[in-house]
C-alpha positions in Angstrom: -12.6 56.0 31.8 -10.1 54.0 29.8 -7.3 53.9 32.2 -9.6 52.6 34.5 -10.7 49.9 32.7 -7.3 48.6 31.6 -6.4 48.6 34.9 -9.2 46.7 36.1 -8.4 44.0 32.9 -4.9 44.2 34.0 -5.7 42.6 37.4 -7.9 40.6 36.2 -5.4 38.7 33.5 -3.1 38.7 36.9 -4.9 35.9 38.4 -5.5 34.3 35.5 -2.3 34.4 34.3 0.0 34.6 37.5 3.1 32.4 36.2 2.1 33.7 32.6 2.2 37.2 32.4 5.4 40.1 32.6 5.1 43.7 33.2 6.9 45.9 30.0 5.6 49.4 31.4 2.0 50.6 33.3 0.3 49.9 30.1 2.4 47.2 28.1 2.7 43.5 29.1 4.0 40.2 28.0 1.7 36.6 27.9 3.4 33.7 27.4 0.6 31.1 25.5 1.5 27.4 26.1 0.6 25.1 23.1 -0.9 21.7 23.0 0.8 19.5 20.2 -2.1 17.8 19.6 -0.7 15.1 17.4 2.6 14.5 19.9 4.7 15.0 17.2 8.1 14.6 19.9 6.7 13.4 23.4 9.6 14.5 25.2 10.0 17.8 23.3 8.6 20.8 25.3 5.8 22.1 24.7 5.4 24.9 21.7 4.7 28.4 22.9 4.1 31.9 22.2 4.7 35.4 23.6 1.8 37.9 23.1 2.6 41.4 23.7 -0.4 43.8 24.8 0.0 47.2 24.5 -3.1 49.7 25.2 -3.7 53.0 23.3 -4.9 56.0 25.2 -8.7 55.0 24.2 -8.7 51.3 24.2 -10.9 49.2 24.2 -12.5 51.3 22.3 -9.6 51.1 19.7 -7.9 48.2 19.3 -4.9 47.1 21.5 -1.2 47.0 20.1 -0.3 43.5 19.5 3.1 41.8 18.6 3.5 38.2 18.6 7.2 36.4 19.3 9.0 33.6 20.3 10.3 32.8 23.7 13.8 33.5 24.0 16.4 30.7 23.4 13.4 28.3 22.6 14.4 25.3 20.1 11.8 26.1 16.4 8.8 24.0 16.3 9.1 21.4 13.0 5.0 22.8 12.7 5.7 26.1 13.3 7.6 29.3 13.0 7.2 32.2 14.5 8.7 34.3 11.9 7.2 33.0 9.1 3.5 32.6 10.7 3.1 35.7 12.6 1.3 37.8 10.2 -1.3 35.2 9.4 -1.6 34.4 13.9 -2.3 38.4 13.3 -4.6 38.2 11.1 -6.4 35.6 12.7 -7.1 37.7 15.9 -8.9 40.8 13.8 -12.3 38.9 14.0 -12.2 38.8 17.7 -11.2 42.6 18.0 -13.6 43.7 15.5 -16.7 41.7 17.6 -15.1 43.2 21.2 -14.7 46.7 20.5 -15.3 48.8 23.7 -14.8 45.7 25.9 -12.1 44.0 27.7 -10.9 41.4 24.8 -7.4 40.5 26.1 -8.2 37.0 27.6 -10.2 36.1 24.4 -8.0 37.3 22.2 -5.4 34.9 24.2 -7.5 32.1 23.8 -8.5 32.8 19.9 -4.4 33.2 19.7 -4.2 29.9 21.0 -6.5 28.2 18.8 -5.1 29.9 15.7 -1.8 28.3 16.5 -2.7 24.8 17.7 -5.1 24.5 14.3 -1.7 25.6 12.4 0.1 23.0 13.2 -2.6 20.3 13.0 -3.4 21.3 9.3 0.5 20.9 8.7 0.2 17.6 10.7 -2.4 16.3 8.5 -1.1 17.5 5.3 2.5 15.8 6.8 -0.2 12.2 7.4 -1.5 12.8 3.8 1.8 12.8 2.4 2.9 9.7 3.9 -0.3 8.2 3.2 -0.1 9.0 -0.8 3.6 7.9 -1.1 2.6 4.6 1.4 -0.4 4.0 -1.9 1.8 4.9 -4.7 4.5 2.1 -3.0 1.4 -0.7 -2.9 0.3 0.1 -6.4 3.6 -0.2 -7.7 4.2 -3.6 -5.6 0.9 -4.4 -6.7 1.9 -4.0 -10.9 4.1 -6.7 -10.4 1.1 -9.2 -9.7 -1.2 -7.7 -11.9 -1.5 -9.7 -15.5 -2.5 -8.3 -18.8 -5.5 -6.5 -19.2 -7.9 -8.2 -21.4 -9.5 -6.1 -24.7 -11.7 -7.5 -27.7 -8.7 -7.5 -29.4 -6.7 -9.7 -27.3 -9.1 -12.1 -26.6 -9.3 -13.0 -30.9 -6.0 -12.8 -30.9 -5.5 -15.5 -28.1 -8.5 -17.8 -29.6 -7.4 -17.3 -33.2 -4.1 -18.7 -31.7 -5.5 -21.8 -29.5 -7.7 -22.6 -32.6 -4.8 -23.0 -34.7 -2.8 -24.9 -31.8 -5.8 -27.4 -31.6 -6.2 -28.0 -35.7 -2.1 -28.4 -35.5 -2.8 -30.9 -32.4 -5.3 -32.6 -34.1 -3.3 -32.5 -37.9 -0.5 -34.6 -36.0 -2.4 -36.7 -34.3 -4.3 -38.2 -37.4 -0.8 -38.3 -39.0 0.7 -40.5 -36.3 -2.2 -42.7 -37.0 -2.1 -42.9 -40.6 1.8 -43.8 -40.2 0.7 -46.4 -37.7 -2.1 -48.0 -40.0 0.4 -47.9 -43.3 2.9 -49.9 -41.1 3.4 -53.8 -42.6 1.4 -56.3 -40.2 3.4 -59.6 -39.4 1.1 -63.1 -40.9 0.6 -65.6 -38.2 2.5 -67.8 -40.9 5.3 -65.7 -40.4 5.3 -66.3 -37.0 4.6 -70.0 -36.9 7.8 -70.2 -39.4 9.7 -68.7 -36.5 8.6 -71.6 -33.5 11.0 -74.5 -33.5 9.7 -78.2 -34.5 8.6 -78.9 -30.4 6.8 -75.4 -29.9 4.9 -76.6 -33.1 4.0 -79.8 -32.0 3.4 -78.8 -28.0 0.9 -76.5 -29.6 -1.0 -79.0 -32.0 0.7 -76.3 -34.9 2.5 -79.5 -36.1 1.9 -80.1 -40.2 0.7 -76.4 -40.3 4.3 -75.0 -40.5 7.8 -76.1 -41.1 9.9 -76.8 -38.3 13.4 -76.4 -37.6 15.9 -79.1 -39.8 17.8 -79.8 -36.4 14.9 -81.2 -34.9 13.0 -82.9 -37.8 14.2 -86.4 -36.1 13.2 -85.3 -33.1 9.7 -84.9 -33.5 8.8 -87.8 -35.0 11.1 -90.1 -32.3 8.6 -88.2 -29.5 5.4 -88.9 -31.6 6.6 -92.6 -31.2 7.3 -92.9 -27.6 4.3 -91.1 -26.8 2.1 -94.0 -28.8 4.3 -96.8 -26.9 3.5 -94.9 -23.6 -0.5 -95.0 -24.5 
């Protein structure tokens, strides 16, 4: 009965896998599992893939099949995975799907779950690579954004700076009233001081004369223009 029935899975895996799958022996065969890089980490890289080698037991499926997982030969490593170093965890990720089809045909489903083990690797690595890049892009904006930022303000600051504008005012102020008090002590020039300084015409021409002296040079002057100015009237 089991012979029969891995033949029958055998054909069927034929036609969905017709470019896919390779003869080892009557019971052992290769599956090659193309990957979708789901976050295009090289456009014009090729496509990551796997090699799934089925074996079948005397009894299967109702014992498990024989599984190995490779890399194609010749095939350039993956920067989001490695065959070598994830095998045993895409391994254990197919012992659900054996456990829950025991005594059925589980080849194609555990091709698929094979698949989706692999494709979720490399997106978590993706994501973890975005998270990275993301964290160093904030910690390069918070350390550009330092050099803007000003001195937090605490209680203590804030007395500090109005204990010091208070004083700067009072200082203002103290100068201030001294500039004034200088200005005030200075000695204020009489208006008799000033007429002294007028010649004996600007005394006259300004009705100032008799008030103040006038200059000796012009002390004959004056009087000769009082006279002519009678004569004119």
């Amino acid at each position: 009965m089991g012979r029969e029935e891995q033949i029958e899975e055998r054909e069927v895996l034929d036609s969905i896998f017709p470019e896919e799958i390779t003869d080892i022996s009557e019971t052992s065969y290769r599956i090659s599992v193309v990957l979708d890089d789901l976050d295009n980490y090289d456009e014009e890289a090729e496509q990551p893939s796997l090699i799934l080698q089925v074996s079948y037991p005397a009894d299967y499926p109702d014992v498990a099949p024989e599984l190995e997982i490779s890399a194609p030969h010749n095939t350039p490593k993956h920067p989001r995975l490695d065959v070598q170093e994830d095998r045993e965890r895409l391994l254990e990720a197919l012992q659900p799907t054996i456990e829950e089809n025991m005594g059925m045909a589980m080849v194609f489903t555990l091709v698929s779950t094979l698949k989706e083990s692999a494709e979720l690797l490399m997106s978590e690595r993706a994501n973890a690579e975005q998270a990275l890049k993301e964290m160093e892009a904030a910690k390069i904006e918070e350390e550009e954004n330092r050099k803007f930022e000003g001195t937090a303000v605490t209680p203590e600051s804030f007395l500090a700076w109005r204990e010091k504008f208070r004083k700067e005012q009072e200082e203002e102020e103290q100068r201030k009233r001294e500039e004034k008090e200088a200005e005030e002590k200075k000695p204020k020039k009489s208006a008799a001081k000033e007429e002294k300084k007028l010649t004996g015409r600007q005394l006259w021409e300004r009705g100032l004369a008799g008030k103040a002296d006038y200059d000796e040079d012009e002390e004959d002057a004056l009087p000769a223009a009082m006279e002519k100015a009678k004569i004119a009237a």
